[in-house]
C-alpha positions as CSV (number, residue, x, y, z in Angstrom):
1,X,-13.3,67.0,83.9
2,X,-13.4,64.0,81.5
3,X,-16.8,61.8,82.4
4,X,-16.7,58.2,81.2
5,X,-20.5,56.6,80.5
6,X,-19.8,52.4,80.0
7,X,-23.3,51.6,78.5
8,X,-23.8,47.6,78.7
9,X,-26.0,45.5,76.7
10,X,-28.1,42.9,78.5
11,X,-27.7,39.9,78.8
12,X,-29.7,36.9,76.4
13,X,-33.0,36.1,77.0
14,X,-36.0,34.1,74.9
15,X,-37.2,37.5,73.1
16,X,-33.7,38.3,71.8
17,X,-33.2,34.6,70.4
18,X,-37.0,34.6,68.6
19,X,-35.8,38.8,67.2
20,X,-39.1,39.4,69.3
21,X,-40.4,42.9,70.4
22,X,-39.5,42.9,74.2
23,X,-42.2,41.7,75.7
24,X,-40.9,42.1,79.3
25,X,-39.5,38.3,79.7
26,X,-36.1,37.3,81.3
27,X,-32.9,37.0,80.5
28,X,-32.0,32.8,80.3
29,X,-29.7,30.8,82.9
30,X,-27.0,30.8,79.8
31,X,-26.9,35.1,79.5
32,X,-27.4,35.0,83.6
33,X,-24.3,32.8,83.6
34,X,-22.2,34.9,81.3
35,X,-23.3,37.7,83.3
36,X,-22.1,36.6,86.4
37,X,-19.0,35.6,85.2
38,X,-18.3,38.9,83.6
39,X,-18.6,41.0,86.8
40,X,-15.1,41.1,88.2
41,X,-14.4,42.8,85.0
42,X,-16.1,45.9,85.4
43,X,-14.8,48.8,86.4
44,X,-15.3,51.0,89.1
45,X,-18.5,53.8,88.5
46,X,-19.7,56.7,90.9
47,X,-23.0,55.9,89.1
48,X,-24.4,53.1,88.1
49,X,-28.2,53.3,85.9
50,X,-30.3,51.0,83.9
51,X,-32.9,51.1,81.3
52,X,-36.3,50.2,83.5
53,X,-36.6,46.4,82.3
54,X,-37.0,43.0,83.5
55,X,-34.2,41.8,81.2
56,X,-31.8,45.1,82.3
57,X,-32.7,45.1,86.0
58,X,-32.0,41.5,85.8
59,X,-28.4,41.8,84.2
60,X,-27.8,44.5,86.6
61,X,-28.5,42.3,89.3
62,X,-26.0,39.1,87.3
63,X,-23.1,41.9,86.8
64,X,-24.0,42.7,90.9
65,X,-24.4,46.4,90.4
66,X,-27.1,48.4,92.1
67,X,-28.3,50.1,89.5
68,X,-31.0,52.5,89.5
69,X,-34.1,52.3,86.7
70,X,-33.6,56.0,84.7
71,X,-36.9,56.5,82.4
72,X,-34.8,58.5,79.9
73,X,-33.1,55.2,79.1
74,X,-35.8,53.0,78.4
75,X,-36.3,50.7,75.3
76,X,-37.4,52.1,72.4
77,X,-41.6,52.0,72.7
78,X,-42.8,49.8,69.9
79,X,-46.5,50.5,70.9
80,X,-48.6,47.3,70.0
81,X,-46.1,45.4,68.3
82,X,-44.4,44.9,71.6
83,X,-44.3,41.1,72.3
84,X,-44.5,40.2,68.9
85,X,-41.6,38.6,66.4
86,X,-40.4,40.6,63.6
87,X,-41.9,38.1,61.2
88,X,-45.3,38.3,62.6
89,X,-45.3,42.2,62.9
90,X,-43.7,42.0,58.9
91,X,-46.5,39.1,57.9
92,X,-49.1,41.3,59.1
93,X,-48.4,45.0,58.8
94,X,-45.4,45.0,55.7
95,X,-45.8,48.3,54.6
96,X,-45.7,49.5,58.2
97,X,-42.7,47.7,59.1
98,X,-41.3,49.0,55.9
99,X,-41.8,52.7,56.6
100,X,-40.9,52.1,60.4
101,X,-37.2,50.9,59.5
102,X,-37.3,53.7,56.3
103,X,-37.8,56.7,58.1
104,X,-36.6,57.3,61.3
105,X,-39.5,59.9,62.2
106,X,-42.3,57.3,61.7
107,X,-44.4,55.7,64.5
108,X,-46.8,52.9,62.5
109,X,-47.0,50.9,65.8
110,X,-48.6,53.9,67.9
111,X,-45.5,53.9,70.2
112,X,-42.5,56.2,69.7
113,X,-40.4,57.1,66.8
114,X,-36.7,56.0,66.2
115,X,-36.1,60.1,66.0
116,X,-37.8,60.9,69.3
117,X,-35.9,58.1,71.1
118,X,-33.0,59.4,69.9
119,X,-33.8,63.0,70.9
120,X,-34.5,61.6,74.4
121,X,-31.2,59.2,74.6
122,X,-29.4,62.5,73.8
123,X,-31.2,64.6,76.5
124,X,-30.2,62.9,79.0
125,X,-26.4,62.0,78.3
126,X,-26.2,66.2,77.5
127,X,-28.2,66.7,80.9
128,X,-26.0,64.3,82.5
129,X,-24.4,65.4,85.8
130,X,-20.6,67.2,84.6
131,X,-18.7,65.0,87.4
132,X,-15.8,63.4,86.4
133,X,-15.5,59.4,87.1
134,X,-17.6,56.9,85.9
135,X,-21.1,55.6,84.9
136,X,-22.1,52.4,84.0
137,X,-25.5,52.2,82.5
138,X,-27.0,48.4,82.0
139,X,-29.4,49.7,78.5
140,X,-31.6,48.5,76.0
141,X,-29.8,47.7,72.4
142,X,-31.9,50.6,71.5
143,X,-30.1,53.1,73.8
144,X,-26.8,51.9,72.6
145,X,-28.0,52.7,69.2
146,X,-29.3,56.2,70.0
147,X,-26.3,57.2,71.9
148,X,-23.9,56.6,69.4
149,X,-25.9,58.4,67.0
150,X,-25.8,61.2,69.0
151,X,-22.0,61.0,69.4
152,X,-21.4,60.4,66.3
153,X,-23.1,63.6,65.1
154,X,-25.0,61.2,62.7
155,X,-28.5,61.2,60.7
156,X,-31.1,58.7,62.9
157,X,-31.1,56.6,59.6
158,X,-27.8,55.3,60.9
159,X,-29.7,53.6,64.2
160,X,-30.4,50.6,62.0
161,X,-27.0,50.4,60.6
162,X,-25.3,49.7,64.4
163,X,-25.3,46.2,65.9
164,X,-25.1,45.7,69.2
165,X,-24.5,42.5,71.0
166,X,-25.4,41.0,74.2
167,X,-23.2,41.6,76.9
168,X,-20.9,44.3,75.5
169,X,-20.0,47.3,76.1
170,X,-19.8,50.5,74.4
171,X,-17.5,53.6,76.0
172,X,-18.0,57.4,75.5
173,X,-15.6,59.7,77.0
174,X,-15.2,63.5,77.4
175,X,-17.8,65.9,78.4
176,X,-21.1,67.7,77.1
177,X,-20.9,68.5,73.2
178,X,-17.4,66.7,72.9
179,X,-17.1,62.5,73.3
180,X,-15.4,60.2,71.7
181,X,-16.4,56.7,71.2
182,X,-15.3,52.6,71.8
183,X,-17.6,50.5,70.5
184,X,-18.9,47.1,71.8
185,X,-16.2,45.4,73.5
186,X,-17.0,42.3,75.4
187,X,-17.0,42.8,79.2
188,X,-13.8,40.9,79.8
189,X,-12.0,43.7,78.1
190,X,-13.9,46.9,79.3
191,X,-12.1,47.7,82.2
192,X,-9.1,48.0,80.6
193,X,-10.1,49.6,77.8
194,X,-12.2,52.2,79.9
195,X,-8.4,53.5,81.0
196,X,-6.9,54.8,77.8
C-alpha cells in the first residue's frame, strides 16, 4: 500500500529572520498568522508527528494538528553553537564553520554531524509503520533536508544544496526503499497536490 509522509516546515520566528542556530524561541504573530490561515488546506493524515521544538510544536498547534513530538525528527544538534548567528559562529570559529558545511561527516560544534542526522532522518522514515494513508510531520528545515537526501539516493554533500522555506511542504510517496518526491509547495496547494 502507497504511504504518503507531507513533511511541513515551520512557521517564521526571530531565529530564522537573524539565520540564528535554534535557540528554542517562538515562532512570531506574522508566521502564527500564516499558519492559521493555512490550516483548512491540509489534508487529512492517520498520523500526524513533529520534530520536538518550541517553534514545531507551536506550528503544529497554528495548523491545529495534534501532533506528537518524535525524537528521530529533531533538529539537526549544532552542540554549542546553538543560539548563535551564523556570523558570530563564522567570526569566531571560520575554519570550523568551514569544515562543518565541507564535509558532511564533521562535528566542530560538539553536537551531531550532517551524516549522522541524515542516517537517523532515514531510520525512521525506513522504520516507518507500512500503513497506507497519510502522515503529516510538522519538522525542522534540517529534516526536510535529510529526507530528501535519502529519497533522492543522494551524497549528504547535497543537504546544503536544498532550500527549504517556511511553511511549505514537501511530499514523498510509495513505500520502504521506493518514494518518489514533491518538493516544497506552499500549504495552500498541498492538499491537492498530495492526490496525484
Amino acid at each position: 500500500m502507497t504511504h504518503r509522509v507531507t513533511f511541513i516546515s515551520p512557521a517564521t520566528g526571530s531565529s530564522l529572520r537573524q539565520a540564528r542556530f535554534d535557540d528554542g524561541g517562538s515562532i512570531d504573530a506574522g508566521g502564527e498568522a500564516r499558519a492559521r490561515a493555512s490550516a483548512g488546506f491540509l489534508p487529512a493524515a492517520g498520523r500526524v508527528v513533529a520534530s520536538p521544538s518550541v517553534r514545531c510544536r507551536e506550528t503544529a498547534d497554528a495548523l491545529g494538528l495534534g501532533a506528537v513530538d518524535v525524537a528521530e525528527l529533531a533538529g539537526l544538534d549544532v552542540g554549542r553553537w546553538r543560539g548563535r548567528t551564523l556570523t558570530e559562529v563564522s567570526t569566531d570559529e571560520p575554519e570550523e564553520v568551514a569544515r562543518w558545511l565541507a564535509d558532511p561527516a564533521s562535528a566542530p560544534h560538539g553536537g551531531e554531524s550532517v551524516q549522522d542526522a541524515c542516517g537517523r532522518v532515514a531510520r525512521w522514515l525506513e522504520s516507518s509503520p507500512e500503513a497506507s494513508g497519510r502522515t503529516l510531520a510538522v519538522v525542522e528545515p534540517e529534516v526536510v533536508r535529510a529526507a530528501v537526501v535519502h529519497v533522492l539516493g543522494a551524497a549528504p554533500e547535497a543537504f546544503w544544496r536544498l532550500d527549504v522555506p517556511p511553511l511549505t511542504a514537501t511530499t514523498i510517496s510509495g513505500r520502504s526503499g521506493r518514494w518518489n518526491l514533491r518538493l516544497g509547495q506552499p500549504l495552500e496547494s498541498a492538499e491537492a497536490a498530495g492526490d496525484h
